[in-house]
N, C-alpha and C positions, 0 to 999 in steps of 0.2 A: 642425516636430516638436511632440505635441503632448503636452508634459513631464506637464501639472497630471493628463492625464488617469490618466498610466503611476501617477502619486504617488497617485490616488485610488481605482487599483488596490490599491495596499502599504496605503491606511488602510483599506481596505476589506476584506481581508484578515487587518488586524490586530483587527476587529473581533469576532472567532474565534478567530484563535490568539492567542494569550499570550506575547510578547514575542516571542522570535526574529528579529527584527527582519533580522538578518544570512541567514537561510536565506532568507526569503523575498525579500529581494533579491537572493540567489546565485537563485532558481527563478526569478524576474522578470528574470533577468538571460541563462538557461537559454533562455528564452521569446523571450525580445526576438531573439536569438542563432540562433533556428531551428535550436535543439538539443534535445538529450533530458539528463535529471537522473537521477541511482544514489541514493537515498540510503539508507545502512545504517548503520544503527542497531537497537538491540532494539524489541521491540514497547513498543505504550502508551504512545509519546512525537508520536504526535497526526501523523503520515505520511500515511494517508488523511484526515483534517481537511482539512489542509494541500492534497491534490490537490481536493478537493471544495470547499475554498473558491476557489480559482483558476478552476476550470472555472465557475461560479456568480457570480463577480466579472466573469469577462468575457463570461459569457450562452452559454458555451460547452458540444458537450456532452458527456458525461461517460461514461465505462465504467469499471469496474473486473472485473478477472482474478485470482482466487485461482489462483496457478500449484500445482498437485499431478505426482509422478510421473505421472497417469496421463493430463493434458492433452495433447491431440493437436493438429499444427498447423494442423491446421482448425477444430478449438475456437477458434481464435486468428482466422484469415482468414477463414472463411467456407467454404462447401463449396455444390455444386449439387445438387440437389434437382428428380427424374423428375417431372413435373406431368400426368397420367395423362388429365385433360380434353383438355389442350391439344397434348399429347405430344411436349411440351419441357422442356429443363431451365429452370429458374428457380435464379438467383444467393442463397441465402441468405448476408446480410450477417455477419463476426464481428464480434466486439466491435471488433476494430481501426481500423473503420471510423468513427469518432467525435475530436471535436478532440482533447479529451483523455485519454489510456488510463492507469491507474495497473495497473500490473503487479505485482502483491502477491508478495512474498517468490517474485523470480524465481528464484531459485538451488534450488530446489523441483522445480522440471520437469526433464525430459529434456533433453540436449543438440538435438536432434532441432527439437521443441517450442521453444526458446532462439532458435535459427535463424531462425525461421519469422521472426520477427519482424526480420529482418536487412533486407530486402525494404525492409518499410513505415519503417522509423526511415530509412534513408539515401534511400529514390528515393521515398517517401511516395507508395505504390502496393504492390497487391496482385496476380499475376497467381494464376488459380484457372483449372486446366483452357485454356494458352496464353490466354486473357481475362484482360488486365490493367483495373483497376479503382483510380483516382484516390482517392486520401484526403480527406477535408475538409480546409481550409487555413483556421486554420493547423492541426498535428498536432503532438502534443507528448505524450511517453512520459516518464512517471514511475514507474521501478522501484523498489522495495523489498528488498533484505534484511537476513537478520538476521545478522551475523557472527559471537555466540557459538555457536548452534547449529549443528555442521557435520554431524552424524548426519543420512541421509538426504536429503544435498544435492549438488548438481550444479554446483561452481564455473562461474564463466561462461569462457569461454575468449576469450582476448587479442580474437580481433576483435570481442567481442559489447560486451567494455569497452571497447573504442577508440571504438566510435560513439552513447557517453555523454559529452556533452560537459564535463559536471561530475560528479564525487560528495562531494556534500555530508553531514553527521552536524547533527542534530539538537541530541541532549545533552540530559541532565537540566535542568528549569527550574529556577533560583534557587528562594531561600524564597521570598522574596515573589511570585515570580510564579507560584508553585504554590498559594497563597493567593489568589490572582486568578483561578487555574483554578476553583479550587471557588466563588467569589463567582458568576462569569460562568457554570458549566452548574448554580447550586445551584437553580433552579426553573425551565430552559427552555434550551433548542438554542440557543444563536445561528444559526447554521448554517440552521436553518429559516427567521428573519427576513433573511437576507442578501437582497439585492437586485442584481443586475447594475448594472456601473455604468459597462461599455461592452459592444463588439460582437465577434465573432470576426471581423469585415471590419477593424478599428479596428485589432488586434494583427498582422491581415497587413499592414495599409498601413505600421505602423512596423518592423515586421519589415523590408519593403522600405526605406524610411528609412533604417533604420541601416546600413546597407548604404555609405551617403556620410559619415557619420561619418569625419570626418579625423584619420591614422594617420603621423605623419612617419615618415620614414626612423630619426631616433635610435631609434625607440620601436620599429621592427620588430625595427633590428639587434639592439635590447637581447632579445626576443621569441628570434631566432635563438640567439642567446649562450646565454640558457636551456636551451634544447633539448639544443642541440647539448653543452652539458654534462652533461645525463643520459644521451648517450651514450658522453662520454669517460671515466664514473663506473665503479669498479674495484671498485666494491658491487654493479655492475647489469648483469646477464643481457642486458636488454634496456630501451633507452632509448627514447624519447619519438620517434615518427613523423612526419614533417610532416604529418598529419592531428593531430595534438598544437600544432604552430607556426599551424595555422589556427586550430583552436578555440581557442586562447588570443585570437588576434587578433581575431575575432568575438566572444567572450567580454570584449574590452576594450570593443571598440563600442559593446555594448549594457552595459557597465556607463557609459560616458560620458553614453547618453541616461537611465539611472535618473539621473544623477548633473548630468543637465541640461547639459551640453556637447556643441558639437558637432564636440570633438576628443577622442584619446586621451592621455592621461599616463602614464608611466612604473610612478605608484604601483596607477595600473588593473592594470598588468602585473603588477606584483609581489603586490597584492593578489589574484588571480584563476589563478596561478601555480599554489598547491596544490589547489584545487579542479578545476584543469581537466586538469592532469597525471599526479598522485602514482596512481591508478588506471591510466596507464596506464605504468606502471614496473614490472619484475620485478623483484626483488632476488635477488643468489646467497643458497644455501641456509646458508652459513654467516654470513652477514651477519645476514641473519632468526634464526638460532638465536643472534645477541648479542645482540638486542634492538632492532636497528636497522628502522625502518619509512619508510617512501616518503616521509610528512610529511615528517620528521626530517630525512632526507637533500636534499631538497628545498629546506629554508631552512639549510641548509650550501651550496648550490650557489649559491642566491639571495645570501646575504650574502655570496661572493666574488666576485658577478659587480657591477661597475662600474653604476650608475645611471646615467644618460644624463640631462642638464640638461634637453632638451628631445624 
């Protein structure tokens, strides 16, 4: 496994963004995991930086999707196109077809539109017209919304969030590293001078890798426990799916290999617990009108559930 190189990914990264330290190794972690990342937050806190630096760190390449009401899902996939010479259809490619997709402020589009993209995130493949059409590997969907503005928006619906294997928040920068924002863009992009500092073959081989990352039995059962508590939970409509007990578990692996091991720990579990679940939890309607939120309820379930030594 080849640790120095995933590490010179995150300093290479960080050579553009300003501290965050934590998201980007929740998205490196996303990555590693051969999963997809939500993150919502408001605008102006550097969400497209963030995907443009990743896609450019590992030479990988890049689209982005301004999601509007009126994006069709061929806007998305691709669509074929009458070629009058030749008098065939020819395959024009969508943006989907690229390593990395940043889907800007998806909760914007149509349900319809939303969908479209069901396809490429879980079987990473597109069929257009019974012709199915392989993705580049690896593929990695980075969506954005914004959660204060709900005017003219399209919540995602349970299964579109189920096959986000995290969602992570950003957050206001500290003082001082909002003082190092304006240091670092006050006469130049970093962003322009980044440099690749591996390969999109490099992130599929440890993709594969992590894959044997060793996982004891304590450490699943503790993984189980969890779950299986957001569904005994008498705040929740609906609890955490075994597509929830996987991605957590994948989402341990590959925090093991950020974290240089080539086993799982317990604290992998509980550290990676609200990022990979609390999204994918309803809460009753009365619970939510007290103030109670998925986080919240999550590290109450967490801190009754027993830690496992090993």
């Amino acid at each position: 496994m080849n640790f120095s190189l995933i590490n010179r990914i995150i300093e290479n990264i960080s050579g553009v963004i300003v501290g965050k330290i934590k998201s980007i190794e929740l998205l490196m972690t996303g990555l590693l995991a051969d999963g997809h990342i939500l993150i919502e937050d408001i605008p102006g806190l550097g969400k497209t930086l963030l995907a443009k630096s990743l896609a450019r760190s590992i030479g990988a390449s890049f689209k982005r999707v301004q999601f509007t009401p009126d994006l069709l899902p061929a806007d998305i996939t691709g669509f074929n196109i009458y070629n009058q010479n030749s008098g065939e259809f020819i395959f024009q490619p969508g943006p989907v077809i690229t390593n990395v997709l940043l889907a800007d402020e998806i909760n914007r589009t149509i349900p319809r539109t939303q969908s479209s993209l069901l396809e490429s995130m879980e079987e990473r493949q597109v069929t257009i017209d019974g012709q199915t059409y392989p993705l580049p590997q690896p593929f990695f969907v980075l969506a954005t919304q914004n959660p204060i503005e709900l005017e003219g928006t399209f919540p995602l619906p349970e299964a579109q969030l189920d096959r986000f294997l995290l969602r992570i928040r950003l957050g206001y920068p500290e003082h001082a590293e909002e003082l190092s924002i304006l240091d670092r863009f006050q006469e130049e992009d970093p962003l322009e001078k980044l440099s690749p500092v591996s390969a999109p073959a490099d992130i599929s081989r440890i993709q594969q890798a992590r894959k044997s990352i060793h996982i004891s039995y304590p450490v699943k059962k503790y993984i189980v426990n969890i779950v299986e508590a957001t569904r005994q939970s008498k705040a929740l409509r609906l609890g955490a799916s075994p597509r929830g007990s996987l991605g957590l578990m994948r989402a341990g692996q590959a925090l093991a290999v950020l974290r240089e091991r080539d086993y799982v720990l317990p604290d992998d579990i509980k550290y990676l617990a609200i990022p990979v679940l609390a999204h994918r939890l309803i809460l009753r309607e009365e619970e939510e009108l007290r103030g109670l939120t998925q986080e919240s309820l999550l590290e109450e379930i967490i801190s009754e559930i027993p830690v496992p030594s090993a």
